[in-house]
N, C-alpha and C positions, 0 to 999 in steps of 0.2 A: 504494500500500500504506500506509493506515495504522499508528502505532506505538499503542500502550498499554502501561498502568503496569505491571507485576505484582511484587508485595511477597510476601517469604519474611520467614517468622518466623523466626531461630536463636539461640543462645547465642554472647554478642561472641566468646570465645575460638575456637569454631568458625568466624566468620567471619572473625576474624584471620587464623587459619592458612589459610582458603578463600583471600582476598584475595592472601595473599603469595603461594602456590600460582599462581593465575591471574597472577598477576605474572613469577613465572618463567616463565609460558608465554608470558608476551606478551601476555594481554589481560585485559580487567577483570572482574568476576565476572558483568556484564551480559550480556557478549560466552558466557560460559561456558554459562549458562544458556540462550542464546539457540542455541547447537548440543549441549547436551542432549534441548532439545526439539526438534529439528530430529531430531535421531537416531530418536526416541521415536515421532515421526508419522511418518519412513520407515520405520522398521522394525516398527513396530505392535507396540511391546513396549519395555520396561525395555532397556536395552544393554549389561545387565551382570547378575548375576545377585543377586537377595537372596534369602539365606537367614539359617535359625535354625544356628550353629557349636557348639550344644549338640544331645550327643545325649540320646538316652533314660537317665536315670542309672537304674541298677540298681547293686545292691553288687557285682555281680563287674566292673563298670566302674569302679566307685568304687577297690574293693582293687586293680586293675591300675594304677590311675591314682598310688594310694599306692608301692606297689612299686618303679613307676618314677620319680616322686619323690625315693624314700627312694636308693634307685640314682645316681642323678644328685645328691643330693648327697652322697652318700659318695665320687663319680669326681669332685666337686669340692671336697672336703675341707672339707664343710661337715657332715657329720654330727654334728660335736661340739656344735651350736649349743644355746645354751640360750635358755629361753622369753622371755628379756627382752630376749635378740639376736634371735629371730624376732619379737616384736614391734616392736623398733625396723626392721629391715627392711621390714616390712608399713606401718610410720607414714612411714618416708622414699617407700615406691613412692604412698602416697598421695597424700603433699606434692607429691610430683615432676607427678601428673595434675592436680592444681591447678594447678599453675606453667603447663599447657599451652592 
């Protein structure tokens, strides 16, 4: 049995976290990829499912979506926020996906 090369393109931080991942498992990102497609040629299919986690927006998905929101934070005693507290929370979740 011959081996060959095969090269994935990603974004370093993806592969950081891939890397450490395959590391708690026990094996290196080669080894990972190498029983993906092993999976992928047995079972003649993807081994897990992809999909789109958005639906169809229409406004009465939208207004449901607000509602419970607005719900969820009033039972978390965030209602009183003002615009410059939800923009600093929306600038820290940002920050936060960069650091990952």
């Amino acid at each position: 049995m011959s081996i060959t090369t095969f090269s994935v393109r990603m974004e370093q931080s993806l592969k950081s976290q891939f890397d450490a991942l395959c590391s708690d498992f026990g094996m290196n990102a080669s080894t990972a990829f190498n029983i993906f497609a092993r999976a992928v040629v047995r079972e003649r299919k993807i081994p897990f499912n992809i999909y789109s986690p958005e639906q169809k927006i229409t406004r009465e998905n939208a207004m449901n979506t607000f509602i419970a929101l607005r719900a969820e934070a009033k039972h978390n005693g965030l209602q009183g926020m003002s615009l410059d507290d939800i923009n600093d929370e929306i600038n820290f979740a940002r920050d936060e996906d960069k650091s990952l």
